[in-house]
N, CA, C and O atoms as a GROMACS GRO file, in nm:
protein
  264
    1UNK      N    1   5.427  -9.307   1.298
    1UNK     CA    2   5.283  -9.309   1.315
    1UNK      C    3   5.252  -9.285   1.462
    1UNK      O    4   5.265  -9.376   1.544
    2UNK      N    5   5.203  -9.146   1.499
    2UNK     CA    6   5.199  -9.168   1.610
    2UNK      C    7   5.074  -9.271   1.689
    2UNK      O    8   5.072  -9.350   1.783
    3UNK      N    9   4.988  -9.222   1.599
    3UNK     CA   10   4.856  -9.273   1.682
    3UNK      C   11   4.911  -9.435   1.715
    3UNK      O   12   4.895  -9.477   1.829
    4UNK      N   13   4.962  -9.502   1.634
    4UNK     CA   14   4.994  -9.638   1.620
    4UNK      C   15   5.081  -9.669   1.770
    4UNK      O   16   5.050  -9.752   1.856
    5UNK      N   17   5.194  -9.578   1.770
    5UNK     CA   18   5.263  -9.573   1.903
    5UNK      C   19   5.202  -9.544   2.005
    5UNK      O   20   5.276  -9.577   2.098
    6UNK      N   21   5.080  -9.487   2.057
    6UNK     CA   22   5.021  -9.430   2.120
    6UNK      C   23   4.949  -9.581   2.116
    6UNK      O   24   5.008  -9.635   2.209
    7UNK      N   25   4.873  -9.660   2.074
    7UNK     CA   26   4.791  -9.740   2.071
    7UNK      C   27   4.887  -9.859   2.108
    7UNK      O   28   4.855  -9.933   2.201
    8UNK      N   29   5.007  -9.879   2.037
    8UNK     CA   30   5.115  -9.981   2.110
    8UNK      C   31   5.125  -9.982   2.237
    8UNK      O   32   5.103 -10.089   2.295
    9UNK      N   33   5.167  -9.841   2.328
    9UNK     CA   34   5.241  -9.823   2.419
    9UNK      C   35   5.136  -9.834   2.497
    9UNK      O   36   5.154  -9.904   2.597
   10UNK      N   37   5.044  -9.794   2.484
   10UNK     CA   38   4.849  -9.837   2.600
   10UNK      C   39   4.871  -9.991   2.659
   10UNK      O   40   4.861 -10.036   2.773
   11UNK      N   41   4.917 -10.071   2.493
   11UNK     CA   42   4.866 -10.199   2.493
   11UNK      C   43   5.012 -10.273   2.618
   11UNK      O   44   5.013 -10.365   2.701
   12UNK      N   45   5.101 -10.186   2.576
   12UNK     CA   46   5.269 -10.201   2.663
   12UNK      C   47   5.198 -10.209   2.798
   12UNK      O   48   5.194 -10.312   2.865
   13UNK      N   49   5.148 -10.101   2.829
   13UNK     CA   50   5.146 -10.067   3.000
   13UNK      C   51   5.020 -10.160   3.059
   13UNK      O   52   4.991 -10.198   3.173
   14UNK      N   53   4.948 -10.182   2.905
   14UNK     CA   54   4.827 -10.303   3.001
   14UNK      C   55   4.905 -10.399   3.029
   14UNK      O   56   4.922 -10.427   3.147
   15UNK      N   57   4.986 -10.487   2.906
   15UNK     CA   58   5.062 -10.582   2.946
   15UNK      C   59   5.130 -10.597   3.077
   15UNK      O   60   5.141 -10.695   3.151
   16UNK      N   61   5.167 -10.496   3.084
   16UNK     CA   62   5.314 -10.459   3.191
   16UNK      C   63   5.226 -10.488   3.351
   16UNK      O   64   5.262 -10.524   3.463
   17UNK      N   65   5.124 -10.459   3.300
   17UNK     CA   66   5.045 -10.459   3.444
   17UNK      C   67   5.001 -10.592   3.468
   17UNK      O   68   5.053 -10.655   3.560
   18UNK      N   69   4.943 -10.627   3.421
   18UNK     CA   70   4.889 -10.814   3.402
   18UNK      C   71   5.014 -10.921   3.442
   18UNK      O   72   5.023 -11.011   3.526
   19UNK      N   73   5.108 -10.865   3.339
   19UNK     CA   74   5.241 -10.927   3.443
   19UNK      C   75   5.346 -10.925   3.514
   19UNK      O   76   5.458 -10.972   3.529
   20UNK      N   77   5.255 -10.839   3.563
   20UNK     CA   78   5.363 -10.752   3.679
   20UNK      C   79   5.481 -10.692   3.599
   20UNK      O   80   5.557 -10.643   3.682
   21UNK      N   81   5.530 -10.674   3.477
   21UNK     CA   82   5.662 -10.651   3.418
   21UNK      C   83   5.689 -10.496   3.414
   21UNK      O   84   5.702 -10.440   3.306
   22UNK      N   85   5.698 -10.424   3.538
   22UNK     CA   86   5.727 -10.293   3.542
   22UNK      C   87   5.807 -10.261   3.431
   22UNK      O   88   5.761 -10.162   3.374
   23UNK      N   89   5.917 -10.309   3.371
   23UNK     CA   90   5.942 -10.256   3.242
   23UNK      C   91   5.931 -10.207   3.142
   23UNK      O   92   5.984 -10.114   3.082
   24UNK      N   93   5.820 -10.309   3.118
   24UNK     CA   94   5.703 -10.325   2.980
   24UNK      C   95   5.635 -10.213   2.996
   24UNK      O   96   5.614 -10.127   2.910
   25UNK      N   97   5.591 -10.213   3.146
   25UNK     CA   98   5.473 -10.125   3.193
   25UNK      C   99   5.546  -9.944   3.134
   25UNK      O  100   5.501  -9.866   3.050
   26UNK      N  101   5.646  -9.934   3.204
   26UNK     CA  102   5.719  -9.804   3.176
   26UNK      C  103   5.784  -9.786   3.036
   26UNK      O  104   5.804  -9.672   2.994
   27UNK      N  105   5.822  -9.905   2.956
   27UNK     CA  106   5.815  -9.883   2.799
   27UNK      C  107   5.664  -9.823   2.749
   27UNK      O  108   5.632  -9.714   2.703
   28UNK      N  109   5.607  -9.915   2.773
   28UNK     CA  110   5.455  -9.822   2.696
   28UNK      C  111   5.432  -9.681   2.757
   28UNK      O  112   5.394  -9.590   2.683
   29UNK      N  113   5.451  -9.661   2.877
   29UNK     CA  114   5.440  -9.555   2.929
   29UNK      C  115   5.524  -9.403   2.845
   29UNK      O  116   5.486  -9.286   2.845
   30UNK      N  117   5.630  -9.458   2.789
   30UNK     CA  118   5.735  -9.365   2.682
   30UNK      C  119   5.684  -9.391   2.548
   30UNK      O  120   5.688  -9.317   2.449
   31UNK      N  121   5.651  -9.473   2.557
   31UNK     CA  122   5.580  -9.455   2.346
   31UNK      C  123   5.474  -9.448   2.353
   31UNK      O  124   5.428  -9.422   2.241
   32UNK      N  125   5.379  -9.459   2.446
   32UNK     CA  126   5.253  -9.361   2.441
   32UNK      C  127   5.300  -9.160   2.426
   32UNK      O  128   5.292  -9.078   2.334
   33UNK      N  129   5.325  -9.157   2.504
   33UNK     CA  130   5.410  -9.035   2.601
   33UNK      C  131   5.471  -8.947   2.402
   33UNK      O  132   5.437  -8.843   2.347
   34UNK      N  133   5.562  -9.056   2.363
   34UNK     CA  134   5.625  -9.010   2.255
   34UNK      C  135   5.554  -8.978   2.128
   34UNK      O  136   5.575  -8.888   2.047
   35UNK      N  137   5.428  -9.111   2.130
   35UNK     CA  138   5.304  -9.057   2.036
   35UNK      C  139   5.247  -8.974   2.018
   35UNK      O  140   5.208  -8.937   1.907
   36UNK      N  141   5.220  -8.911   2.149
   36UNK     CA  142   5.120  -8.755   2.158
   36UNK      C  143   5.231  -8.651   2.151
   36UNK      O  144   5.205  -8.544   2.095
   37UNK      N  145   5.394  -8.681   2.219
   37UNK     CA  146   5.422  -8.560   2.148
   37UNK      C  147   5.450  -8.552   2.031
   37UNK      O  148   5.444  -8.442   1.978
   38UNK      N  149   5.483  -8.655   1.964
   38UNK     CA  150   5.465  -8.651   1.781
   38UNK      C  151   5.323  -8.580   1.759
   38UNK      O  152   5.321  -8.470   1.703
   39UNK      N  153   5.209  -8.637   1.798
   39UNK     CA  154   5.117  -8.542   1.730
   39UNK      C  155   5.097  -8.394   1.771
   39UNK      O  156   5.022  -8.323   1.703
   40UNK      N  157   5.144  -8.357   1.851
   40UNK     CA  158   5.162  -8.208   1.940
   40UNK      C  159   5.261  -8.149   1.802
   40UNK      O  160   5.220  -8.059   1.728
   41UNK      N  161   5.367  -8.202   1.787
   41UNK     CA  162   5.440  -8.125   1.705
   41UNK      C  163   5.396  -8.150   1.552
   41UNK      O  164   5.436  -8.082   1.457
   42UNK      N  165   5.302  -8.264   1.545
   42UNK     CA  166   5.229  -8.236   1.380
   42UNK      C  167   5.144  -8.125   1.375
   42UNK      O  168   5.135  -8.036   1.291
   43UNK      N  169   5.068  -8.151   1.507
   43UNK     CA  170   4.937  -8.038   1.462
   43UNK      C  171   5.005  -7.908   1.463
   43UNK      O  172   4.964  -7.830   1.376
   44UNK      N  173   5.101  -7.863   1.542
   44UNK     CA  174   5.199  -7.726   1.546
   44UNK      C  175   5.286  -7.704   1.453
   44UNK      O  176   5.344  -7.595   1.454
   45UNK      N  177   5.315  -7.797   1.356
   45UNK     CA  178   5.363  -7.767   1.212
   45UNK      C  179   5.246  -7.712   1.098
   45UNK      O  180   5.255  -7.638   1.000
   46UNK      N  181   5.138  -7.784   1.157
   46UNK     CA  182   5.051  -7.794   1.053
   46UNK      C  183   4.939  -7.643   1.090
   46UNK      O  184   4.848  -7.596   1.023
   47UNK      N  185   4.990  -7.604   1.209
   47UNK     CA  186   4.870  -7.448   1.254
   47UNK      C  187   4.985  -7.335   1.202
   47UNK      O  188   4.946  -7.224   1.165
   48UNK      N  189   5.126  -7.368   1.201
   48UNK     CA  190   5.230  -7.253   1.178
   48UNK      C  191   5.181  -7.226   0.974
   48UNK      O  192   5.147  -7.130   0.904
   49UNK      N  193   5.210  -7.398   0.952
   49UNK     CA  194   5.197  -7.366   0.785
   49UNK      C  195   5.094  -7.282   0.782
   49UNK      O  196   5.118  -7.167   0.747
   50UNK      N  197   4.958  -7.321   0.816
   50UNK     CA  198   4.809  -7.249   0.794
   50UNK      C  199   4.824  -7.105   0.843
   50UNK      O  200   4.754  -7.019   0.789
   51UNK      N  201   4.901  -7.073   0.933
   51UNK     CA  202   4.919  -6.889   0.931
   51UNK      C  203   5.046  -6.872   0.812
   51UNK      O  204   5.024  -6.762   0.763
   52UNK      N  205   5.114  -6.905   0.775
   52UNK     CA  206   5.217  -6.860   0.688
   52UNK      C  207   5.166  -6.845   0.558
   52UNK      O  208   5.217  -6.794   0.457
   53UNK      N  209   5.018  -6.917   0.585
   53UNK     CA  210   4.927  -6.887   0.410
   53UNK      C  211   4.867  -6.809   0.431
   53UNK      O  212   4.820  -6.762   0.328
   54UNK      N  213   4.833  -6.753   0.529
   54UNK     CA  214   4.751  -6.630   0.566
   54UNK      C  215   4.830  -6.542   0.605
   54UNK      O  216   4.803  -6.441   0.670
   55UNK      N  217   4.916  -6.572   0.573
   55UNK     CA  218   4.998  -6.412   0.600
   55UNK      C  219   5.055  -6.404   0.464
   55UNK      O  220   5.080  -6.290   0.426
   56UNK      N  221   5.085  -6.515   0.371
   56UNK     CA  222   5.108  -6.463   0.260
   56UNK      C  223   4.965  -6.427   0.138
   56UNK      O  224   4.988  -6.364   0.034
   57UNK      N  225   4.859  -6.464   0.163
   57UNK     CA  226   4.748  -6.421   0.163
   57UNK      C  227   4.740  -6.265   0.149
   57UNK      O  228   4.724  -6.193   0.050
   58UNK      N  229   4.757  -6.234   0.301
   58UNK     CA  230   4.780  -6.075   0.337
   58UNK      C  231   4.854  -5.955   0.268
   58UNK      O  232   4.826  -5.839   0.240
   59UNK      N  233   4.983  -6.053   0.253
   59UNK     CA  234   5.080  -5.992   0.182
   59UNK      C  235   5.022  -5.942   0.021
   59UNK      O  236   5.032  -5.826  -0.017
   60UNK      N  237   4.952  -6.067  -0.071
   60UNK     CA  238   4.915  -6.050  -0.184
   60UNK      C  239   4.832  -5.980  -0.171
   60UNK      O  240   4.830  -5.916  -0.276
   61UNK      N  241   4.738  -5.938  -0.094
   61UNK     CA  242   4.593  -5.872  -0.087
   61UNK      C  243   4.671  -5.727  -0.081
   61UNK      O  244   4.647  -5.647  -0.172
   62UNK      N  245   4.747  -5.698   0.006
   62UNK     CA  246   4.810  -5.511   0.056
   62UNK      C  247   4.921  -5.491  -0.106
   62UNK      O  248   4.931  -5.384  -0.166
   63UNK      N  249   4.979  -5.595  -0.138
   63UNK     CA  250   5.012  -5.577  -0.270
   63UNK      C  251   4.961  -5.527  -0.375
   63UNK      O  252   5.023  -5.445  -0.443
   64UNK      N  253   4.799  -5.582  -0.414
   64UNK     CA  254   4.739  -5.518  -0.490
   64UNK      C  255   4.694  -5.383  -0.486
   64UNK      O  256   4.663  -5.307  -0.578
   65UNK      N  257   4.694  -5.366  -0.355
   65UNK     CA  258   4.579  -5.255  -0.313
   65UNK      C  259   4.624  -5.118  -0.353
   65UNK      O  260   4.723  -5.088  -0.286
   66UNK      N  261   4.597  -5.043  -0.418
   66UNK     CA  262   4.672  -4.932  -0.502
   66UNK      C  263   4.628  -4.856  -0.360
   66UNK      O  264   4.658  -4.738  -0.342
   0.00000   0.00000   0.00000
């Protein structure tokens, strides 16, 4: 889930800051970080599928076309 990790790792680096726990702070800093690129590579799975239907779309349309 990214958004969830993304919303964890916020809550990491507030923590981290409040108590001083540079650790914490730089853990959230990587599962925020890791959240958005999970959704970077959902939405880029999900724009490749949506041309691969439009290109097979294409394909069926020049198929018919006497």
């Amino acid at each position: 889930m990214s958004w969830l990790d993304k919303l964890m790792g916020r809550g990491k680096q507030k923590a981290g800051e409040v108590t001083g726990d540079s650790s914490m702070k730089r853990e959230g800093m990587h599962q925020e970080q890791e959240g958005m690129a999970t959704e970077r590579a959902e939405s880029a799975e999900q724009m490749a599928q949506e041309e691969r239907e439009r290109a097979a779309e294409h394909r069926v349309e020049r198929d018919q076309t006497p």
